[in-house]
TILO-962276 format. One line per 5 residues: number of its first residue (from 1); their letters; for each residue x, y, z of C-alpha. Coordinates in nm, 2 decimals, padded with zeros to 4 digits. Layout:
<sites>
NUM> a> X:Y:Z | ...
</sites>
This chain:
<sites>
1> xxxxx> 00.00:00.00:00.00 | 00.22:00.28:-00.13 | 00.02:00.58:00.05 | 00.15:00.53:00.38 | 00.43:00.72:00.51
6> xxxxx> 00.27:01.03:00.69 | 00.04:00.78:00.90 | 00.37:00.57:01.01 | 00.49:00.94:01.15 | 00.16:01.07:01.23
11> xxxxx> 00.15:00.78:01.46 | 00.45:00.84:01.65 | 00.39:01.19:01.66 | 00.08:01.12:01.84 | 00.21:00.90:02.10
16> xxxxx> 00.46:01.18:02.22 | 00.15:01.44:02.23 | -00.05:01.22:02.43 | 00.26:01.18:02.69 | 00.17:01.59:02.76
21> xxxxx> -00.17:01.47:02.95 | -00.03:01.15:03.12 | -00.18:01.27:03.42 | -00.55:01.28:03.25 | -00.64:00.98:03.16
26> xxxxx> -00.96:01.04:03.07 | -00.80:01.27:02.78 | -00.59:00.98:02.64 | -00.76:00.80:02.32 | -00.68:00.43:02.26
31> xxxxx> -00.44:00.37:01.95 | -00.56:00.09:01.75 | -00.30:-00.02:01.47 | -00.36:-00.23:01.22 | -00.07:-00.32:01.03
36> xxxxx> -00.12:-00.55:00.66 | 00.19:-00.73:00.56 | 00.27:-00.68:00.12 | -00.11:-00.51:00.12 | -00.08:-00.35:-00.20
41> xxxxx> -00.31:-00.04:-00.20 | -00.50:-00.10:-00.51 | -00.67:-00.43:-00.37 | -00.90:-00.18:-00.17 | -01.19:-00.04:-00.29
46> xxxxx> -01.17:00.29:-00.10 | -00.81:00.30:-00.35 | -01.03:00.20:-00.64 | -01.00:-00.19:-00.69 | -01.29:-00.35:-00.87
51> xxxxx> -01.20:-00.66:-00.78 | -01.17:-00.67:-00.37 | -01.47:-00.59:-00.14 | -01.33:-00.45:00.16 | -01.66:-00.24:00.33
56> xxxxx> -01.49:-00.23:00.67 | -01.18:-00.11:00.58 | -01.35:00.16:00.34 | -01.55:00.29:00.63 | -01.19:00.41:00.76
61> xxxxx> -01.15:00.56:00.50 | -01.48:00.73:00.41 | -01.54:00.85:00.83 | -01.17:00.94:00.88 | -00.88:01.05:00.66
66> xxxxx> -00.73:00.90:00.34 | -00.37:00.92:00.24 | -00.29:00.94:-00.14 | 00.05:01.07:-00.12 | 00.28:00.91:00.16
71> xxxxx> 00.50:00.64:00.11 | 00.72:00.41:00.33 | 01.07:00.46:00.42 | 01.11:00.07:00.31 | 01.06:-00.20:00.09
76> xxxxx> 01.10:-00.48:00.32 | 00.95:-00.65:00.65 | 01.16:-00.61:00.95 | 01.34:-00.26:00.84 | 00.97:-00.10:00.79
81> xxxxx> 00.88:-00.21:01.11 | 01.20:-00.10:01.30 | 01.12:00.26:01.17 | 00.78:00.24:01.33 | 00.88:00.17:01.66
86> xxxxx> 01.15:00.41:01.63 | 01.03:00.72:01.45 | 01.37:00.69:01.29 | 01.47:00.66:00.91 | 01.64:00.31:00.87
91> xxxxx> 01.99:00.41:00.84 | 01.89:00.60:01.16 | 01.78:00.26:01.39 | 02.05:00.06:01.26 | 01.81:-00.21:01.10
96> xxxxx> 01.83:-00.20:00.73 | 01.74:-00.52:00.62 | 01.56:-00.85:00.74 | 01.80:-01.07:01.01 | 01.98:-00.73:01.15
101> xxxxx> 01.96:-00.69:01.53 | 01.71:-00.44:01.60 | 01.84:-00.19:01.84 | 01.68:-00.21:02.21 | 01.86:00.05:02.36
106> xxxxx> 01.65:00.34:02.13 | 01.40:00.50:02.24 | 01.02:00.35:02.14 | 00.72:00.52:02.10 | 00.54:00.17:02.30
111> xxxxx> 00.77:00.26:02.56 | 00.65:00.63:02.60 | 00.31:00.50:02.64 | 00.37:00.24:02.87 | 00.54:00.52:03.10
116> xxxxx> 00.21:00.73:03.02 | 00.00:00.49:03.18 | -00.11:00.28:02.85 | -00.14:-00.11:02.83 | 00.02:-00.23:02.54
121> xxxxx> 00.02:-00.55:02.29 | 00.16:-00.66:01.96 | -00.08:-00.90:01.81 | 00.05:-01.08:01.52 | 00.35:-01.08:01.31
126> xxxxx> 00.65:-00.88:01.51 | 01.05:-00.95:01.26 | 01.25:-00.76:01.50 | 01.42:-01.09:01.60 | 01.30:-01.39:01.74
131> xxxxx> 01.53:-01.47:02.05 | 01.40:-01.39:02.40 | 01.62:-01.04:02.41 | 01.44:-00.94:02.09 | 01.07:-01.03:02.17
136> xxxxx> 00.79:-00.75:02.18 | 00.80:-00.78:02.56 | 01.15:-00.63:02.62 | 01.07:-00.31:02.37 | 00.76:-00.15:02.54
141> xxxxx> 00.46:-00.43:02.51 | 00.25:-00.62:02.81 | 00.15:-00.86:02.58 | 00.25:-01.03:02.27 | 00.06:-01.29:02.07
146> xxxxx> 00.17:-01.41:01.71 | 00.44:-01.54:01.52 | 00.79:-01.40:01.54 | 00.90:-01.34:01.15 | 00.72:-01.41:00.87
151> xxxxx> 00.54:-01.70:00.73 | 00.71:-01.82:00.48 | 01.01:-01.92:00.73 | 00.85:-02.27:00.81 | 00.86:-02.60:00.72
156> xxxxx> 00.53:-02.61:00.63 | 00.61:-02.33:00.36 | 01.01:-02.41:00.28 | 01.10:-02.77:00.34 | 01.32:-02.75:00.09
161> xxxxx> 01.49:-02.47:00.33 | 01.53:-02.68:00.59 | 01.37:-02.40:00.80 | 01.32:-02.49:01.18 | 00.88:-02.50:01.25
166> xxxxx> 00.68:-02.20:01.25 | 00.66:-02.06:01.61 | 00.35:-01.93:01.73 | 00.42:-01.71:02.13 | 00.20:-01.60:02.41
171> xxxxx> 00.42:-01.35:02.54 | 00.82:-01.54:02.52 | 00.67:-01.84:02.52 | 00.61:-02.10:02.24 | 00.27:-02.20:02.26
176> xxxxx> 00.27:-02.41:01.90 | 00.48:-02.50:01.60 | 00.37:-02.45:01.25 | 00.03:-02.37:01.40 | -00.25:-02.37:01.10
181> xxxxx> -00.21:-02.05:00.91 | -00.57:-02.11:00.74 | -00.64:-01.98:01.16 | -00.44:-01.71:01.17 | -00.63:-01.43:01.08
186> xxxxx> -00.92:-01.54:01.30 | -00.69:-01.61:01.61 | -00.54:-01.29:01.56 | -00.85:-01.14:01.56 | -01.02:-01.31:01.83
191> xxxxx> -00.72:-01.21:02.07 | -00.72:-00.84:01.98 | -01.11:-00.83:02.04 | -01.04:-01.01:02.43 | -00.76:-00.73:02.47
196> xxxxx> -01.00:-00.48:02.36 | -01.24:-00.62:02.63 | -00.96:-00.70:02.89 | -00.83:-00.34:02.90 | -01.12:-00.11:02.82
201> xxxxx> -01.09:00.07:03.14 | -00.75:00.22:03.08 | -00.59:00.38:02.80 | -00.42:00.15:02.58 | -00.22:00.05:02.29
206> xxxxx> -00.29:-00.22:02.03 | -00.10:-00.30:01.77 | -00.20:-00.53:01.50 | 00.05:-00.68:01.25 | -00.14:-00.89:01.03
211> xxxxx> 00.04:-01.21:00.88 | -00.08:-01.17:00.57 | -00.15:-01.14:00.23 | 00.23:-01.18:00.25 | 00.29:-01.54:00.05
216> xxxxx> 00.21:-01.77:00.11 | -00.13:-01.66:00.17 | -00.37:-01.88:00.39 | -00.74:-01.82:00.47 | -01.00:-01.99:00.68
221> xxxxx> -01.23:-02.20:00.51 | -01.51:-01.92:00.54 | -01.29:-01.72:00.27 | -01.13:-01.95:00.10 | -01.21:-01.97:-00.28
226> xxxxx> -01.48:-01.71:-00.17 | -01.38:-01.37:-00.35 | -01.36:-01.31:-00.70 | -00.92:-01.21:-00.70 | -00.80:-01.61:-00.57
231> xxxxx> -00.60:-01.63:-00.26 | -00.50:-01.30:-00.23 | -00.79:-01.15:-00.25 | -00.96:-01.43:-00.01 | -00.69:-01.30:00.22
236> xxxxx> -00.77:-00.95:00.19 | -01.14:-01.01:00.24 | -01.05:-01.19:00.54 | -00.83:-00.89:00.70 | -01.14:-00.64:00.61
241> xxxxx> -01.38:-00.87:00.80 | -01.10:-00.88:01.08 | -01.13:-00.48:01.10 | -01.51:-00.50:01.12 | -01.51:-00.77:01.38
246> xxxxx> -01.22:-00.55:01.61 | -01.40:-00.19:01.53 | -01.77:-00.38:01.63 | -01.60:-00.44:01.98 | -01.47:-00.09:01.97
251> xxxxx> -01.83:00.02:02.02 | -01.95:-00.29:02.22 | -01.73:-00.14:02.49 | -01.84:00.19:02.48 | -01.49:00.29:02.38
256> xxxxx> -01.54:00.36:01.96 | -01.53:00.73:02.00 | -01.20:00.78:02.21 | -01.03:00.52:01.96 | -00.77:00.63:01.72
261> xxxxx> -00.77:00.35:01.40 | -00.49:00.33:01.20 | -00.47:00.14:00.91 | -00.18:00.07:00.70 | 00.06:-00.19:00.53
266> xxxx> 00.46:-00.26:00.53 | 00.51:-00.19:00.19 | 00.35:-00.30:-00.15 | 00.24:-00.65:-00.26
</sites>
């Protein structure tokens, strides 16, 4: 999704603004973040595909603001995602390309909110390293769920590889190997929406890295073969019914109108 790169800032920005009214709590807005991994714009209908039905994640669009012209400081997994946490350019942070060492002595924008009184979780993909010194929950987060890089870096996906399996972690533990990733989406989603109701007393910080469409792409059988673009687009349907089911729980909880949404991808697919 190539109109990205103000949100990525605009989001740091505003987690150092709300740190100026840590002491009103009341005044802090949840930060919802949903993050699509090789989502390329044009497979959205608020971009102008004909081909992808994505209602939810058009409502974003058509209720909030829509970016035509930002871009990504990156074209590759782990170095887009170091910037985010960072707020710096990639020569900056020290993580230019996938399997560096991402740099935990910088300063985060998940640790600013933790020290402003936020809860905060990673739900999903993280590819800032996969060893215990590298997890989510020694750079700023409460919680983590998901896999630690992507996908494709399985058995399941690269035997030929010779790949150790697929780890799926509840915070820096391993919970499963080579879990189904036709579930992945849906777990994802159904672990986000218990955060939402976990935490809707407090100010808080969720950020969502989806898995996918990155290849290979997996859906659940309720999308599979379903839309009318094959697997991708069954796994972009998928991550728009995600976004309903996680802004529905949003107003559930009394909490949709003191929620920031931001939706964006890594880079292009």
């Amino acid at each position: 999704m190539r109109p990205r790169m103000k949100s990525l800032f605009l989001l740091t920005a505003t987690a150092l603004t709300l740190l100026t009214s840590a002491t009103q709590a009341a005044e802090r807005p949840n930060i919802l973040f949903i993050f699509t991994d090789d989502h390329a714009f044009q497979s959205i209908s608020a971009y102008g595909s004909k081909i992808n039905e994505t209602p939810n994640i058009d409502r974003l669009a058509r209720e909030g603001m829509i970016f035509h012209r930002c871009y990504v400081p990156n074209s590759i997994c782990g170095p887009v995602r170091a910037v985010i946490q960072t707020g710096k350019y990639s020569h900056q942070n020290g993580f230019l390309v996938n399997g560096n060492k991402f740099n935990g002595k910088q300063q985060t924008f998940p640790k600013l909110l933790q020290q402003a009184g936020y809860q905060t979780a990673v739900v999903g993909k993280w590819h800032l390293g996969d060893q215990p010194e590298f997890l989510p929950t020694r750079h700023g987060f409460d919680y983590y769920f998901g896999i630690p890089f992507s996908n494709d870096m399985g058995r399941t996906s690269r035997v030929k590889n010779r790949y150790p399996p697929l780890p799926l972690l509840r915070m820096d533990k391993v919970i499963e190997e080579e879990p189904d990733q036709r579930l992945l989406t849906q777990r994802y989603t159904a672990e986000a929406v218990r955060f939402i109701e976990q935490n809707k007393a407090k100010p808080f910080f969720l950020y969502l890295p989806h898995t996918m469409p990155h290849w290979p792409q997996f859906s659940s059988e309720r999308f599979a073969g379903k839309s009318a673009n094959g697997k991708w687009g069954d796994t972009v349907e998928e991550i728009d019914w995600s976004t309903g089911e996680i802004l529905k729980a949003l107003k559930q909880n009394g909490i949709d109108k003191k929620t920031l949404v931001v939706f964006m991808s890594d880079n292009g697919g």
